[in-house]
N, C-alpha and C positions, 0 to 999 in steps of 0.2 A: 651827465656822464663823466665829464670832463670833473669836474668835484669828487667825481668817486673813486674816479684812482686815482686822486692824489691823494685821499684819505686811504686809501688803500694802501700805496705803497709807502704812507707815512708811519703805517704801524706794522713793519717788515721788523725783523730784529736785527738792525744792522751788525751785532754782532756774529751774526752768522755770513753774512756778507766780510767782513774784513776775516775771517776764520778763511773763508774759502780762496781769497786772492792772496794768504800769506801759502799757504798749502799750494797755489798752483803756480808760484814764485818760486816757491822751492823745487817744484817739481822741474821747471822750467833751468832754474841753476843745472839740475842734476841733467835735463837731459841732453844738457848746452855744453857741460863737461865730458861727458860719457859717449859722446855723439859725431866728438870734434873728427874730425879729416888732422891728421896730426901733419901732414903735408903743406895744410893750410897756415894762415895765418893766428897762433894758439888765444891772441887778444878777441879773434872773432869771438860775438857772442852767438849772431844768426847761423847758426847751424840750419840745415837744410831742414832736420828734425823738428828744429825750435820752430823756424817758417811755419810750418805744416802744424805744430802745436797750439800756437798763436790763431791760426786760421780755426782750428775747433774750440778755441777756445771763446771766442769772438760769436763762433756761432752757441757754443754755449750758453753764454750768458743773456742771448736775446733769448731762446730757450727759455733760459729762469726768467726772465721780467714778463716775459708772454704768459706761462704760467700763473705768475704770483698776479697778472692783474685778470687770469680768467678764475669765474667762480668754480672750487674745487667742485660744487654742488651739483653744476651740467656737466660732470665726471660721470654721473651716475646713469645718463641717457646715453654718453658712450664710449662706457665699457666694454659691453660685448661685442662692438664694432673695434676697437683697438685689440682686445681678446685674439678676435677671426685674423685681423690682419698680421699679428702677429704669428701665429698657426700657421697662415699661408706661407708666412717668410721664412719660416722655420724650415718649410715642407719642401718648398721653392729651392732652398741650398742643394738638396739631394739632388740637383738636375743643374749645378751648375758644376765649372771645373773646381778642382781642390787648391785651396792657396796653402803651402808648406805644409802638405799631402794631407789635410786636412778640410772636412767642409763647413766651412766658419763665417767666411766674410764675402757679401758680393760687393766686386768691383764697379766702383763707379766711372764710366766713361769719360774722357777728355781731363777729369779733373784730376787723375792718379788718387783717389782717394777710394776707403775701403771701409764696409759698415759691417756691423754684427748687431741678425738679429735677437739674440738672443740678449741684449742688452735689452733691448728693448722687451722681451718679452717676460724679463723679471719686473718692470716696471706695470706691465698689462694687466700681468697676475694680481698683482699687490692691487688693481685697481676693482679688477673684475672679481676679488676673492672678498673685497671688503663689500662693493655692492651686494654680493649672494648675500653675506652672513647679515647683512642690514635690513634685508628684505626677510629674512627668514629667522628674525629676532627673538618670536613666540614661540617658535619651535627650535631655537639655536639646539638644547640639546637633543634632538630626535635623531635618530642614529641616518636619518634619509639626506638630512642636513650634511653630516660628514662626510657621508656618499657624495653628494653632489660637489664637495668641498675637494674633496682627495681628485673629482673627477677633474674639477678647473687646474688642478696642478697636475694633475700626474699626464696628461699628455703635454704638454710646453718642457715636460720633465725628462721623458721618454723620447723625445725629440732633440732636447739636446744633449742628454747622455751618448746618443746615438750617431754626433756627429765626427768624432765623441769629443766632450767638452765636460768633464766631470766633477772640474770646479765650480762650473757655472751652474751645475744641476747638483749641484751641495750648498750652494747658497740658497735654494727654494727650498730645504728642507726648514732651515729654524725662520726663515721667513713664515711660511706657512705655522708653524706650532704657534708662534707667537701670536698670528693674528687670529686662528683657530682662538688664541685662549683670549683675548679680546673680544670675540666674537660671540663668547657665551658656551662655546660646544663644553659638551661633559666633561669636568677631569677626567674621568674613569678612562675615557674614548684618547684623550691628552697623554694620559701614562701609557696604556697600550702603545701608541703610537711614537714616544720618546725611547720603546724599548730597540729597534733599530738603531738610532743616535748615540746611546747607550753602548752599543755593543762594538759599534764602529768606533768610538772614542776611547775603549776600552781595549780594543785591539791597538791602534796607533800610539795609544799612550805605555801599554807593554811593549812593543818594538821598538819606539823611541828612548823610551828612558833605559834601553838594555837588560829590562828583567831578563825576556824573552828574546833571544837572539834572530835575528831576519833569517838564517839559515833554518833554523827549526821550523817558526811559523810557514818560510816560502810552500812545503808541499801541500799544508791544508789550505791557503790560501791558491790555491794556483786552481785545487776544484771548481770553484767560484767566481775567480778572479782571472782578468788576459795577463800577459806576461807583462806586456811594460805598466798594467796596474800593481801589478806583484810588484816590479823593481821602483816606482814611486813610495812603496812604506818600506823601502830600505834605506834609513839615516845615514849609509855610507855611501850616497852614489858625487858624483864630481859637483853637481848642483846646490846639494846641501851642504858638503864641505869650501864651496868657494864662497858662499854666502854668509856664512861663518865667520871665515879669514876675512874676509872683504870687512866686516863689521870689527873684529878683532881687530886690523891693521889700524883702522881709525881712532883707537884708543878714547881718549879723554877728548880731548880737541880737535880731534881729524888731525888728516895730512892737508886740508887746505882744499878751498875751491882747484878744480885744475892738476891739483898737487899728486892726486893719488897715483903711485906707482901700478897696484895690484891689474887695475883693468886696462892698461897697457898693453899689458901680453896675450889680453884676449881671456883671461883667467876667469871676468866673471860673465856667466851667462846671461843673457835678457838683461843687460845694464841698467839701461834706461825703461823697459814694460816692466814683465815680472818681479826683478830684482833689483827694483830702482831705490826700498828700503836700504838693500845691502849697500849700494853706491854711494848713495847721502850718507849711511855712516861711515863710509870708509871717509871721505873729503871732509865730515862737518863731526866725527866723533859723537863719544858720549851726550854731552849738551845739544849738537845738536839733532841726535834721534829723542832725546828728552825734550826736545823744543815739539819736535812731531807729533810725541804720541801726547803734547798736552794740548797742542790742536785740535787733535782730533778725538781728544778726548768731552773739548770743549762742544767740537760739532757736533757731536753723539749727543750732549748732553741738553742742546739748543733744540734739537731734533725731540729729545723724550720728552721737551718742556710743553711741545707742540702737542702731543699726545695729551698733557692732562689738562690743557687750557682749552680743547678743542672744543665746538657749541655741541655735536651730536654725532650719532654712534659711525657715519660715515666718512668723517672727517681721523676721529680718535684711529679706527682700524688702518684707515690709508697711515695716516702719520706715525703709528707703531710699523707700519710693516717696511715701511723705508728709513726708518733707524734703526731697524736691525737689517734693514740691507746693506745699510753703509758698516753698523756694528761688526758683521758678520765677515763683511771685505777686508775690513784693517785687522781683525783677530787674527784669520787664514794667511795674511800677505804677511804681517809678522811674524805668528809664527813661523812659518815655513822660511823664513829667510832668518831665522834664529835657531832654526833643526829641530823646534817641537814639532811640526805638523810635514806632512808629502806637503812636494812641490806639486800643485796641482794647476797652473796657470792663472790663478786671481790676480786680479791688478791692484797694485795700492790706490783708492779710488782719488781722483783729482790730482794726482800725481807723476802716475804712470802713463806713458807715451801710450797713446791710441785715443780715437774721436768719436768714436761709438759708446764706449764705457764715460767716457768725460761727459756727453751733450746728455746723456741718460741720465747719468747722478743730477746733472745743473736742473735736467727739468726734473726728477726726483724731487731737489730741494725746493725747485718754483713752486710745486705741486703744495709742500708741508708749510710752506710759505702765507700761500693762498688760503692754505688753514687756518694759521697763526694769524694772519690778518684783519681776519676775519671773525676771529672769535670773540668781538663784540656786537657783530652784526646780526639783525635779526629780520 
């Protein structure tokens, strides 16, 4: 036993292991800057923030090595037990109190610390959506397959739209397509089903580039849509412009670790969670938001490589559907802090302040890992 994870964790791709400690370095810079007590002593690095970051982050990476040395393969006996459990936690928030009038996170006692489950419950999907389509391989395209496919999503879907959490339940949508099209289901059913995505991309992309002005669109959308959804596809709200300026200020080379003036005065919102893109450019400039997205361009890319090296169809589906979970987090969190996309609450993943979204991605990547490692095992 003892031979076999060492051969195991001997064929990890350590390049993805040094991808992920330079990205949660940085993240750690930005939220040791942005975080500071300006009271304090400004040479402190340990922000109270940074403490508490360190501490998920520690649990995250046990997380990923627990993972990468369990077989991805007894994923598939329980699925629909992480499925339920996730469901429950989801159902569970409705009965608990609201943290920042919102029902997102339970409190964990004594330790001041706070989980979401809905982290977890994009990870479930991806797990329990690849088992169906594996099992239901002969018939992938029978239209009862899709049914059953739309069924696994659309309630973890409807669950946390409702909490409301609308970024988190627009990540399960190209999750879902994606592993849908891995999975064998019909084009036909594929295109149907990308015409929503379509239409919603086509709306935002008219309000954002200014064809269509947010005044005009606001009264057809308002049919459909709650108000503070309406005012999220308005490119002129304070969130989208200080994310902006925050990136602008930084120019070519930043204002410097530490250096930045802008978030001083409170100017930019979610510093360090949401808009922790926007802060690194402000401090670290041009090069280094180019330093970021070739990171993470690289982790995406370490992730797809997972996907074609895989030995069989439930390894390839899990390992597509959590590289475009991570795909789909850096797309949203960029743009929305560069003014293409609403501010919808995504976090840049590995990055951004919070320990729910962190210990989820690490065992995400444990998961694609356990893949990868195995893809000479038989």
């Amino acid at each position: 036993m003892y031979a076999r994870a060492v051969r195991v964790f001997s064929r990890i791709d350590l390049r993805l292991v040094g991808i992920v400690l330079a990205l949660q370095i940085c993240g750690l810079l930005t939220i040791s800057a942005y975080s500071q007590d300006l009271l304090l002593e400004p040479s402190s690095f340990f922000q109270p923030n940074v403490k508490s970051q360190l501490q998920w982050m520690a649990v995250s990476w046990v997380c990923f090595f627990i993972f990468v040395r369990f077989d991805y393969a007894q994923l598939r006996e329980w699925a629909w037990i992480l499925y339920a459990l996730s469901i429950l936690a989801l159902i569970g928030l409705f009965f608990t109190d609201p943290i920042v009038r919102v029902q997102r996170w339970y409190r964990i006692p004594l330790v001041g610390m706070s989980i979401q489950p809905s982290e977890m419950a994009k990870v479930a999907v991806v797990i329990t959506l690849s088992w169906f389509l594996e099992r239901r391989a002969l018939i992938s395209e029978h239209f009862s397959t899709l049914l059953g496919a739309l069924a696994i999503v659309g309630l973890p879907f409807l669950l946390i739209l409702k909490q409301p959490d609308l970024g988190t339940a627009t990540v399960l949508y190209p999750m879902t397509m994606v592993i849908l099209y891995f999975g064998g289901v019909s084009l036909r059913s594929l295109k149907v089903l990308s015409i929503p995505g379509i239409c919603v991309v086509a709306l935002v992309f008219l309000t954002f580039s200014g064809v269509v002005p947010h005044d005009r669109l606001r009264p057809y959308m308002a049919r459909f849509l709650k108000e503070y959804q309406c005012e999220r596809l308005n490119p002129e709200t304070h969130h989208q412009r200080a994310s902006q300026t925050a990136i602008a200020i930084g120019g070519v080379k930043g204002a410097g670790w530490r250096q930045g003036e802008y978030w001083r005065g409170g100017s930019l919102p979610a510093a360090y969670t949401d808009s922790i893109f926007a802060a690194f450019g402000e401090e670290f400039g041009l090069i280094g938001v180019l330093f970021l997205l070739i990171l993470y361009y690289l982790l995406i890319s370490c992730c797809f490589q997972t996907v074609s090296v895989a030995k069989d169809s439930f390894g390839r589906l899990i390992a597509s559907g959590i590289a475009v979970y991570i795909t789909v987090h850096v797309v949203i969190n960029v743009g929305m802090m560069c003014g293409c996309l609403p501010v919808t609450g995504v976090p840049l993943l590995l990055m951004s302040y919070g320990g729910s979204s962190l210990t989820m991605t690490m065992t995400a990547l444990g998961i694609t890992q356990s893949v990868y490692s195995r893809r000479f095992m038989f």
